[in-house]
N, C-alpha and C positions, 0 to 999 in steps of 0.2 A: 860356257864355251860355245861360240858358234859354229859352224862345220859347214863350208857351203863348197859344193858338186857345180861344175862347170866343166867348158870348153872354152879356149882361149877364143875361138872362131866364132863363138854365139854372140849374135848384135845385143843382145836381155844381157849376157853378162858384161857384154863395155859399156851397157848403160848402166848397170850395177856397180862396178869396182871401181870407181872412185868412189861411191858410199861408203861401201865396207873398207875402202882404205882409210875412210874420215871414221870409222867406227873404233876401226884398230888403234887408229891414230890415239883416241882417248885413253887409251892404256886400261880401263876396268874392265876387261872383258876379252876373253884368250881368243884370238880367231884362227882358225885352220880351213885353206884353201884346198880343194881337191880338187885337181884337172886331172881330163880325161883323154888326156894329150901324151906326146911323148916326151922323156926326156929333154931332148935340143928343143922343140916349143915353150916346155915348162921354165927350159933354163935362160932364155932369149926373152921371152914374157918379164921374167921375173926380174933382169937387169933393166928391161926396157924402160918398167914403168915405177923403179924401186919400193918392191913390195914389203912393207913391214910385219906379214904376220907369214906364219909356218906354211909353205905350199908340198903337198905331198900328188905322187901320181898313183892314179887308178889305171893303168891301161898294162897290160903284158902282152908281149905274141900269144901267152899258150892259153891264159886266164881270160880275155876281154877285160872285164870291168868288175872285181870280185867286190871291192868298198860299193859301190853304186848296188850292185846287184842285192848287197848285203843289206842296203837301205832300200831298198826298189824304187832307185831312181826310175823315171818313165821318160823326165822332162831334165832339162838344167836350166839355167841354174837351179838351185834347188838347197834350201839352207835350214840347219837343223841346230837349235837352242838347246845344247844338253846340259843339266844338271849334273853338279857334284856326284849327285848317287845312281847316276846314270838315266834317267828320266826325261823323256824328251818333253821340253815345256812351251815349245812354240815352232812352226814347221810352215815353209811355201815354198813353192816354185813359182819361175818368174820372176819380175821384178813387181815390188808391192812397195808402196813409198809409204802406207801405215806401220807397216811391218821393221820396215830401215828403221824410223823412226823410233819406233819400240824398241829395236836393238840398240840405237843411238843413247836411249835412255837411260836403258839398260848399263851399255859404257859409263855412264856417269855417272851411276849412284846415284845417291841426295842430294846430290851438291851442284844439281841444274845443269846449266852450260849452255854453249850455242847452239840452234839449230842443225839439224845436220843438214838440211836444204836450204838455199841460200835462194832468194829471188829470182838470179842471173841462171841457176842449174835448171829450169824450165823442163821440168821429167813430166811426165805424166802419173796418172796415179795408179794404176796396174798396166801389167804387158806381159803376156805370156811368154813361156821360156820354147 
């Protein structure tokens, strides 16, 4: 499962999700979006850009940000590979196009598939979050 901390407002994460939306897209691999938004953001995001994986909020009046704090977030985006038995097996913030990648991979199993980076998507290879 991957688990990745953002903000709808972070330029690192509009350069990120359409990746992870092509990650999700492959179906081998459960993702879960956490913004650090409110409600009406989360819910306006999530029609906007028709998100296919689980988006959950970190933000209360009374709490801040208790899921981020619980991971010590510092930075976002910020994405966490966890294993079955809870184990974290691969971990960044920012945006890292080896790492997509590896996630991409990941989605597919054995059984290959397309790049997740296409020619035309022109990313660069790290940008801090």
């Amino acid at each position: 499962m991957a688990v990745e901390f953002f903000k709808v407002s972070c330029p690192v994460w509009q350069l990120a999700f359409p990746f992870l939306q092509r990650v999700a897209d492959r179906g081998g691999l459960r993702v879960i979006g956490i913004l650090q938004d409110d409600a009406t953001l989360t819910t306006r995001f999530a029609e906007k850009f028709g998100v296919c994986f689980w988006l959950g909020m970190d933000r209360t009046d009374d709490d801040g940000y208790p899921a981020s704090n619980a991971y010590g977030i510092t930075h976002v985006p910020a994405v966490f590979v966890v294993e079955p038995d809870g184990r974290m097996s691969q971990q960044w913030s920012g945006f890292s196009k080896a790492e997509m990648e590896k996630l991409a991979a990941r989605a597919e199993g054995a059984g290959g598939g397309e790049p997740l980076f296409t020619p035309a998507d022109a990313v660069p290879e790290w940008k801090a979050g």
